[in-house]
C-alpha positions as CSV (number, residue, x, y, z in Angstrom):
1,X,0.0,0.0,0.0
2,X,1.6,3.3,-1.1
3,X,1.3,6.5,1.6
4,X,-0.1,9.5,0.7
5,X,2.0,12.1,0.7
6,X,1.6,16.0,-0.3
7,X,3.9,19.1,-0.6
8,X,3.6,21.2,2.6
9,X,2.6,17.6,4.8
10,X,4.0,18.0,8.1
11,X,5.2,14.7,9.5
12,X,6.7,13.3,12.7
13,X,9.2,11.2,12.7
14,X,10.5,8.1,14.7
15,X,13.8,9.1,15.6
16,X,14.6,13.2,16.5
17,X,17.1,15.1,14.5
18,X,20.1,16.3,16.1
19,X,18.9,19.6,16.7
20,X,15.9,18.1,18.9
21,X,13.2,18.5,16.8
22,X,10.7,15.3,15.5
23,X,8.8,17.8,12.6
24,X,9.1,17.9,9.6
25,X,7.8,19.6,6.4
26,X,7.7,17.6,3.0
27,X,9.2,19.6,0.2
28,X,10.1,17.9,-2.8
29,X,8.2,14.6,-4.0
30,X,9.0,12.0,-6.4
31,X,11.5,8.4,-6.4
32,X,13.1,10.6,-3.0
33,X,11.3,12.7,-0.5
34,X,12.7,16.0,-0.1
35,X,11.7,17.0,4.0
36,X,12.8,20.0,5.9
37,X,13.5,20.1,9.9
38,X,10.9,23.4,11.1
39,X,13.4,23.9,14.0
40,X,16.6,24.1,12.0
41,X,15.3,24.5,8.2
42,X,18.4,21.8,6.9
43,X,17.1,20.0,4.2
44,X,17.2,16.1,3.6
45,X,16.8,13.6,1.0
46,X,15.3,10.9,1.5
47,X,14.2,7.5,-0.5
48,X,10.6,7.0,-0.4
49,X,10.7,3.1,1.1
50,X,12.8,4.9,4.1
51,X,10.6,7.7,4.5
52,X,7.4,5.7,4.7
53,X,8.8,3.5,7.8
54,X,10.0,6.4,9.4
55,X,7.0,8.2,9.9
56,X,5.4,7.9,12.8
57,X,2.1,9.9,12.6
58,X,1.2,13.1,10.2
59,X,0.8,16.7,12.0
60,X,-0.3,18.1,9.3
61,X,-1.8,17.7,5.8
62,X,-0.9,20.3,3.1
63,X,-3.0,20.4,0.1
């Protein structure tokens, strides 16, 4: 089953990021999932298959 996923989603994931923070905005979509941290705005790319089993709930929906 494939995950929905929208530009401007805001996701939470399993593990924090460094800076502390679990949120995340998704930004570029496609083969990769481009997400961006809200506390420290660094960017990521990630593959799709890894993105889907690290998300742990959705905060947000964008459009």
């Amino acid at each position: 089953m494939v995950m929905e996923i929208n530009l401007g989603d805001v996701v939470r994931l399993k593990k924090k990021h460094p800076c502390g923070s679990y949120e995340w905005q998704v930004v570029r979509l496609g083969a990769d999932i481009g997400i961006k941290c809200l506390k420290c705005q660094r960017r990521v790319l990630l593959r799709r298959s890894t993105f889907e089993r690290r998300v742990k709930e959705f905060i947000l929906k964008g459009k």
